[in-house]
C-alpha positions in Angstrom: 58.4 121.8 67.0 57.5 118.0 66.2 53.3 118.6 66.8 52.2 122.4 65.5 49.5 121.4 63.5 47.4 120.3 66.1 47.7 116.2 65.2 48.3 115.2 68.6 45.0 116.8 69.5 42.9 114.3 66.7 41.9 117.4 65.2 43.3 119.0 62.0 44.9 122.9 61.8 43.2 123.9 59.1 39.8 123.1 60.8 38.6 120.9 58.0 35.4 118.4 59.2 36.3 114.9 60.3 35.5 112.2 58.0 31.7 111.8 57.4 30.1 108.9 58.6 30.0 105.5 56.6 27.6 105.4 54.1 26.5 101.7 55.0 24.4 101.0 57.9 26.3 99.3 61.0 25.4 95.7 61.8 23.2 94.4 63.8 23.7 92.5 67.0 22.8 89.1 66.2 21.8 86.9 69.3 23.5 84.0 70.3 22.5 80.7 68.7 20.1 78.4 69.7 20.3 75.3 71.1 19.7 72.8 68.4 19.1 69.9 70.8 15.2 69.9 72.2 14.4 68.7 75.3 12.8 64.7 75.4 9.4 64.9 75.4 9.0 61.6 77.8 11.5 59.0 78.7 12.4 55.4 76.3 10.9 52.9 78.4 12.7 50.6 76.3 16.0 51.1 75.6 17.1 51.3 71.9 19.6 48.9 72.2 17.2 46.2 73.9 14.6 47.0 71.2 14.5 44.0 68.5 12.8 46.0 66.1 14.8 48.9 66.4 17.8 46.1 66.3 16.1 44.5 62.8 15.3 48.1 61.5 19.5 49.3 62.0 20.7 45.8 60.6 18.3 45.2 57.9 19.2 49.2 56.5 23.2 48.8 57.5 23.0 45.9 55.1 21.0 47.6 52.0 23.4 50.8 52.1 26.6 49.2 52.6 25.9 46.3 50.2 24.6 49.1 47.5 27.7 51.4 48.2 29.8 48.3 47.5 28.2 48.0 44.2 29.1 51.4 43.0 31.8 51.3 44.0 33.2 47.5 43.6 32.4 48.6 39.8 34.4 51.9 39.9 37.5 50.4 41.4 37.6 48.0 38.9 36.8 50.2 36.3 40.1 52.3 37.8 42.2 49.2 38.4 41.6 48.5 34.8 42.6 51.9 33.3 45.7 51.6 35.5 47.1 48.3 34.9 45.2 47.3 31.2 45.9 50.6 29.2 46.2 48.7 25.7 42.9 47.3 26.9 41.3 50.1 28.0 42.2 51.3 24.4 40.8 48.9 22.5 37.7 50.5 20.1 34.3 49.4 20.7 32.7 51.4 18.1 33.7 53.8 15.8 35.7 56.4 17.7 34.7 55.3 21.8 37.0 53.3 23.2 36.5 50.5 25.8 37.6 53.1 28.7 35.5 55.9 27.3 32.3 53.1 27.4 33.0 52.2 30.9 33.3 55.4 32.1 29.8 56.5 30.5 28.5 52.9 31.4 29.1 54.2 35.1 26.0 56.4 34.7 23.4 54.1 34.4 25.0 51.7 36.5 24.3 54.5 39.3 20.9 55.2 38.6 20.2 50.9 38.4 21.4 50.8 42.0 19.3 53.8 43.2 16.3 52.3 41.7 17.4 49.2 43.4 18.0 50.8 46.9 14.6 52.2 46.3 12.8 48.9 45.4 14.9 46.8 48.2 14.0 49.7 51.0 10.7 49.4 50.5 10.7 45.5 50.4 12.4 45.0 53.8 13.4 48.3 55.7 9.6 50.0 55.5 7.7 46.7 56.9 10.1 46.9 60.1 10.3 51.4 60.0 6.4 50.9 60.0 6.2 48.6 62.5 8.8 50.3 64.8 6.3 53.5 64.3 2.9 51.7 65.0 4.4 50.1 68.5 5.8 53.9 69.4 2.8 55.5 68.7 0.8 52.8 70.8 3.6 52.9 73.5 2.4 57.0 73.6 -1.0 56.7 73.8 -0.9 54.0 76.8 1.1 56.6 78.4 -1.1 59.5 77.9 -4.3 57.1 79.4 -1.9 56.5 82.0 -2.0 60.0 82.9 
């Protein structure tokens, strides 16, 4: 006979137990995920598109990060271009043991932080004045609406 232990059954012919339960707990049932996207809380009466301050505020920060992004990395593309086609160059000692291409490559440190502390200075001379104007009309725009009510 092909079955006379009893296999076919799920259970074992020498009656040992089954295998014990796991010693980990089971997982839980997590819920679905929420919905990330709240509902408005009132209606634009303004479009965004048709708001010239809104318009100043996207232009006026558009410019500042692509023009700072350029800077970085105008200077590292150069800084590649040169390893790549100047190598005897790029060799060259500055002083003692650092090279010219070892000097560029550490000069690309503070060359980073200059521009963040420029972003940070040139944000805060022309993006803020128009964010903080773009805030005060909103928050008036609200509270008309709420007297309206």
């Amino acid at each position: 006979m092909a079955f006379d232990n009893g296999e076919q059954y799920g259970y074992r012919d020498d009656y040992r137990p089954y295998r014990s339960a796991p010693s980990y707990p089971p997982r839980p049932h997590h819920p679905p995920r929420p919905a990330y996207s709240p509902p408005p809380t009132h209606a634009p009466s303004v479009p965004a598109h048709a708001d010239t301050e809104l318009v100043r505020l996207r232009s006026a920060y558009r410019w500042l990060r692509r023009s700072m992004t350029l800077a970085v990395l105008g200077y590292f593309t150069v800084y590649l271009a040169m390893a790549a086609y100047l190598p005897d160059l790029m060799a060259k000692s500055v002083a003692g043991s650092v090279n010219l291409g070892v000097f560029l490559g550490l000069l690309l440190i503070p060359i980073t932080l200059l521009t963040i502390v420029t972003y940070e200075l040139f944000a805060r001379a022309t993006v803020d004045h128009i964010s903080h104007r773009v805030r005060i009309a909103d928050e008036e725009q609200r509270e008309s609406e709420e007297e309206r009510r």
